[in-house]
Structures are given as structure tokens and as C-alpha cells.
C-alpha positions in Angstrom: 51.4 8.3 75.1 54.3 7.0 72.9 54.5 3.0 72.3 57.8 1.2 72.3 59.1 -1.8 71.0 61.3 -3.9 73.7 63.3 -6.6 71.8 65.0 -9.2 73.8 68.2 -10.3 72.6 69.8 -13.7 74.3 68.7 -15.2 77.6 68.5 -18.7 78.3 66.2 -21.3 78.5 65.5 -23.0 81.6 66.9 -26.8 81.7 64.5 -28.0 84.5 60.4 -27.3 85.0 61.0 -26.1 88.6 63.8 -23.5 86.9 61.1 -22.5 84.1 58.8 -21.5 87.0 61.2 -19.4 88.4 62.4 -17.5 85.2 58.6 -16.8 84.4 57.6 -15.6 87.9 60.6 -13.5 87.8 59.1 -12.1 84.2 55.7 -11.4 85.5 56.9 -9.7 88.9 58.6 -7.4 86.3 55.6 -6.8 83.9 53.6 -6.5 87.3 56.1 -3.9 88.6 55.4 -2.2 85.2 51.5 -1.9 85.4 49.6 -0.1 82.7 52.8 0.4 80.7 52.9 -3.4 79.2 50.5 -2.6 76.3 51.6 -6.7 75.0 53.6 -8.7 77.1 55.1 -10.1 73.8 56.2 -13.8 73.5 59.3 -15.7 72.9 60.4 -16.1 69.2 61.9 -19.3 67.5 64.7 -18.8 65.4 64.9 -16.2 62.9 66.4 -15.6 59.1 67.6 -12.4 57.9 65.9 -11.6 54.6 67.4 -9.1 52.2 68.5 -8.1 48.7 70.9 -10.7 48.5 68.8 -13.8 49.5 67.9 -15.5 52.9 71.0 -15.4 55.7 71.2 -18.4 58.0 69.9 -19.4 61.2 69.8 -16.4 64.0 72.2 -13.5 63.1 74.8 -12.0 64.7 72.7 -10.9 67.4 69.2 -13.2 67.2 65.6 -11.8 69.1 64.4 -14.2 71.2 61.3 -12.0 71.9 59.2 -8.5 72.4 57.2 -6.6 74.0 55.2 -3.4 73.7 54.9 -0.8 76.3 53.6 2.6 76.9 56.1 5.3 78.4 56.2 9.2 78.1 59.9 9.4 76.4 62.6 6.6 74.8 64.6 7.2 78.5 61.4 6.2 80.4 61.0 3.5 78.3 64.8 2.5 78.7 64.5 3.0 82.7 61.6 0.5 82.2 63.6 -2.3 80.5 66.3 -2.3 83.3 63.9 -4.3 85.0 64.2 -6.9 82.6 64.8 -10.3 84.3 67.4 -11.0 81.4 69.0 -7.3 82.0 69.4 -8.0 85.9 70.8 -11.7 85.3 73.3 -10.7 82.8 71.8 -13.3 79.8 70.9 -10.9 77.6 69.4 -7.2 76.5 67.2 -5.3 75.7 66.6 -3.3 72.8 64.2 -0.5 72.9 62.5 1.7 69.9 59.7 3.9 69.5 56.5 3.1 67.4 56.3 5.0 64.5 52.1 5.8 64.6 51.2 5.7 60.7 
């Protein structure tokens, strides 16, 4: 079965422990909803830098990941239907970008 990349893009951290528990049992009712298909839950990221040709480029981007995930899903739609789910999808924080694993 195909693997695909899930790349969160905003989101916002919780400003209170009782908040944070709430945002992460929100995010583990949706990777329980999911079942097999999490392959890796993924993490959070810390800030990123855009490497290329013409040096390093600041903090974050235009659009910075603030995680991933891997999951298992029989086409790129499936996979898309999937990341609906996604606590920062359904909250209107952020979004979810979705791509294939290329299997070398």
C-alpha cells in the first residue's frame, strides 16, 4: 500500500497545560480514528531554514512545517480524505500538506 507524507503547516501552541491536554487528546482521537494507516505519528518540528543555491534563508519561510506524519492509504485522495481529520484542519489553525512516498 502507497505511504504518504502529511506535513502540517501552522497551528498553535497551547498557552496553558490543561489546553495542551486537550489539543493532544484531540490529536490522538484522530490518529486513533485512523488505525493501521498512521505508519509514524510524526512529531512537531522547531523552526526551519530554507537551504539552496543561493545560501541559507531566514527563520520559517513563507509557509513554515511545524510537523509530519506518515500514513498508509490506497490513493493520494484517500490519503487527502484522511488528513481532513486533522485537529488543525477542523480548527482552522492550519493545513495539511499531503504527498506520496516515492519507494526507491
Amino acid at each position: 500500500m502507497p505511504k504518504f507524507l502529511l506535513v502540517y503547516h501552522g497551528g498553535t501552541p497551547p498557552e496553558t497545560p490543561e489546553e495542551g491536554e486537550k489539543v493532544m487528546a484531540a490529536w490522538m482521537a484522530w490518529f486513533s480514528d485512523m488505525g493501521a494507516a498512521v505508519i509514524d505519528g510524526g512529531n512537531p518540528v522547531m523552526m526551519s531554514k530554507t537551504v539552496s543555491q543561493a545560501g541559507v534563508q531566514g527563520d520559517g519561510g513563507a509557509n513554515p512545517v511545524s510537523g509530519y506524519s506518515i500514513i498508509a492509504a490506497d490513493t493520494i485522495d484517500a490519503a487527502c480524505d484522511l488528513a481532513k481529520g486533522c485537529p488543525m484542519v477542523l480548527d482552522g489553525s492550519g493545513s495539511v500538506e499531503v504527498a506520496e512516498i516515492h519507494e526507491m
